[in-house]
C-alpha distance (Angstrom), angle and dihedral (degrees) to the residues before:
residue distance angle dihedral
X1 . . .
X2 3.69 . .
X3 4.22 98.9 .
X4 4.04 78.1 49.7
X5 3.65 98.1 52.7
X6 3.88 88.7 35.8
X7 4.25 80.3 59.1
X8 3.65 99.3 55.5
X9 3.79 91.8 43.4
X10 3.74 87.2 65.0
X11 3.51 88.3 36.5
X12 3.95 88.6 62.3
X13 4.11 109.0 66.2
X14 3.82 105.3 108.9
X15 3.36 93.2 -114.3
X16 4.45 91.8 65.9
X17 3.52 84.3 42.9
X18 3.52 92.9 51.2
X19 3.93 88.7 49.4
X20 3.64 91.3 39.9
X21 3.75 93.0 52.1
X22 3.77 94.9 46.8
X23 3.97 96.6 53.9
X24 3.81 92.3 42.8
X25 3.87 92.9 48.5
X26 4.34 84.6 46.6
X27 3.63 86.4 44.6
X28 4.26 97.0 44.5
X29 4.04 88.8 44.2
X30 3.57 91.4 60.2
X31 3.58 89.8 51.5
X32 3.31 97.4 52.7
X33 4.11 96.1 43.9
X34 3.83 87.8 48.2
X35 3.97 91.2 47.1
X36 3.52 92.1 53.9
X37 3.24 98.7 52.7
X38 4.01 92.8 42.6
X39 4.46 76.8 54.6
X40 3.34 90.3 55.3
X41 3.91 97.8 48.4
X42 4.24 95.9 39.9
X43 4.00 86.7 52.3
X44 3.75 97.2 -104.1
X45 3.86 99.5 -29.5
X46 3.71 126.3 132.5
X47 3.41 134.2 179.7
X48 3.72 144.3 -58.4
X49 3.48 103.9 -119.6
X50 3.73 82.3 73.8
X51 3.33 98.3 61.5
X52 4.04 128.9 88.6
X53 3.47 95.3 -123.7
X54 4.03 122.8 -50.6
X55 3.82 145.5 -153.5
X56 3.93 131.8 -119.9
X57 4.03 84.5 -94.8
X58 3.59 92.1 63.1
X59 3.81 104.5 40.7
X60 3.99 87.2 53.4
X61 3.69 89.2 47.9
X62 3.68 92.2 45.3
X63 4.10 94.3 44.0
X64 3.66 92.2 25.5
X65 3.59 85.0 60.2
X66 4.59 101.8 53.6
X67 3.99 92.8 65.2
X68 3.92 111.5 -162.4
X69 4.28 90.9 -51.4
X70 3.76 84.7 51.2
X71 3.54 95.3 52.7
X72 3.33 101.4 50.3
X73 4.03 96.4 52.9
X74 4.01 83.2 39.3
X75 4.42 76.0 56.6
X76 3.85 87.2 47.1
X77 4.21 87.3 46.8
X78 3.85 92.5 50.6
X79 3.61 91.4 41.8
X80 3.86 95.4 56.7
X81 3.98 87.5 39.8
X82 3.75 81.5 74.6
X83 3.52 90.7 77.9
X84 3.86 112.6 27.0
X85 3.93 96.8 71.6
X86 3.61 86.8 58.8
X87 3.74 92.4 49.0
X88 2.95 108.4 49.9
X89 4.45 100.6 34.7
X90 4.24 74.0 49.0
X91 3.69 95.1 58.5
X92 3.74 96.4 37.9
X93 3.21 88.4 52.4
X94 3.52 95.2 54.6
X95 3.79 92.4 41.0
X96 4.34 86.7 55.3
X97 4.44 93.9 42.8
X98 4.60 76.4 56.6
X99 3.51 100.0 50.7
X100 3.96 97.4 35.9
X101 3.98 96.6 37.4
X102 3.97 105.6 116.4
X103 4.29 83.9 2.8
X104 3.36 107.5 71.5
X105 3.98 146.6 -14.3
X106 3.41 129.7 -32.8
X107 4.05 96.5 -121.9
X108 3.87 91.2 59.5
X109 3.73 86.2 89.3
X110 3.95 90.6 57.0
X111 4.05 101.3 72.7
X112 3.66 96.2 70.9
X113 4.05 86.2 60.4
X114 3.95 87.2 58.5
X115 3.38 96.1 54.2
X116 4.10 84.8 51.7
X117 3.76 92.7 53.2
X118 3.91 94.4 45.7
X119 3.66 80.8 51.8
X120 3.90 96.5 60.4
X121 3.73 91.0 33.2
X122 3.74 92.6 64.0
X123 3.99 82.3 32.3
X124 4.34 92.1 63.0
X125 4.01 89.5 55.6
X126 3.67 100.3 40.9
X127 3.97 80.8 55.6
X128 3.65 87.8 47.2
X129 3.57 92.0 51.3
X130 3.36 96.3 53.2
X131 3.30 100.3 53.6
X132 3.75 97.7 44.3
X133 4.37 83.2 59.1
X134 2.83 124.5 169.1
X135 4.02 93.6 6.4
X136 4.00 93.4 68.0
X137 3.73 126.3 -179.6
X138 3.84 122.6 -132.4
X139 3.32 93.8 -158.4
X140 4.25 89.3 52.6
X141 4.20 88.3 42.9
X142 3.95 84.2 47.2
X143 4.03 87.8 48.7
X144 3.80 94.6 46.5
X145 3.71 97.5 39.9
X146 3.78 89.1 60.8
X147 3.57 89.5 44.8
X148 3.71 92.5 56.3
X149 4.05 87.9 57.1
X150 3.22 93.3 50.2
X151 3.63 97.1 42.3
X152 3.82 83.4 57.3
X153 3.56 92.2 49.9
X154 3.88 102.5 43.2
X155 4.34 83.3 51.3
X156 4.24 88.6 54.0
X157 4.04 83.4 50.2
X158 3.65 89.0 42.8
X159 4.02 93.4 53.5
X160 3.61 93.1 47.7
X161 3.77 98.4 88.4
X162 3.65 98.7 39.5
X163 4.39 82.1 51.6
X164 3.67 98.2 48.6
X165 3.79 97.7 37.2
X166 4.21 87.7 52.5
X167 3.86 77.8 49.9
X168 3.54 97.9 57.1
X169 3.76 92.8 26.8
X170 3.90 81.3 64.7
X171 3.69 90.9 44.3
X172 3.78 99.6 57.3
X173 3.97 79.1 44.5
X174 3.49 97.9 60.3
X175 3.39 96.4 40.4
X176 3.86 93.4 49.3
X177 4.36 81.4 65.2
């Protein structure tokens, strides 16, 4: 846990941030322009990891809906997703080791990094999924639905430092004035 921490406190100078900030906004952007596009072509569907959890009706309405152009920028999506957990658990991360360094404990910097690995848990069968189309497994849409809820849940535990160290950030603010 310490070599970890000792990572994100490098990782939080303005200038990594900076960097980290750029490539995960480059890396997001794409995202989005390739998901509207794969929108357009499904007829107004995105994609799963979206959702809060789903069933073996929706993932074959959601994959049955890309056809072969569909897939391929759904590829393109996945592809991409490779990076953005890692961006963005990085540079919360780094955001949280700011506000608590000197405030608080060392681990507080840690939570963002589970949201990141919940991400590319749920991620790995979503790509399985895909792949296995149209011959789905319950069991794997079972395994990724829960993934997605917890996914959701480890990225509410993840926010919670950066949210209550802007709140006391702001505290020690206002009572500076």
């Amino acid at each position: 846990m310490a070599a970890i921490v000792r990572f994100v406190d490098r990782l939080s100078s303005r200038r990594a941030i900076l960097v980290l900030l750029v490539v995960y906004a480059a890396v997001f952007g794409s995202i989005l322009v390739t998901l509207a596009q794969l929108t357009q072509i499904s007829g107004g569907f995105g994609i799963l990891d979206f959702d809060r959890g789903y069933d073996t009706a929706r993932v074959n309405q959601v994959l049955g809906s890309y056809g072969a152009d569909g897939m391929a920028l759904y590829g393109r999506i996945q592809l991409l997703d490779l990076f953005n957990p890692a961006l963005y658990s990085l540079v919360a991360a780094a955001f949280a080791r700011l506000l608590w360094r000197g405030h608080g404990p060392d681990w507080l910097c840690l939570p963002p990094l589970l949201a990141g690995l919940g991400d590319y848990a749920e991620n790995f069968t979503l790509y399985l999924l895909a792949r296995s189309y149209p011959d789905i497994s319950e069991r794997l849409v079972s395994a990724s639905s829960t993934l997605s809820l917890a996914k959701n849940g480890l990225m509410v535990v993840g926010m919670l430092p950066l949210v209550v160290g802007l709140l006391l950030l702001a505290v020690r603010q206002f009572r500076k004035v």
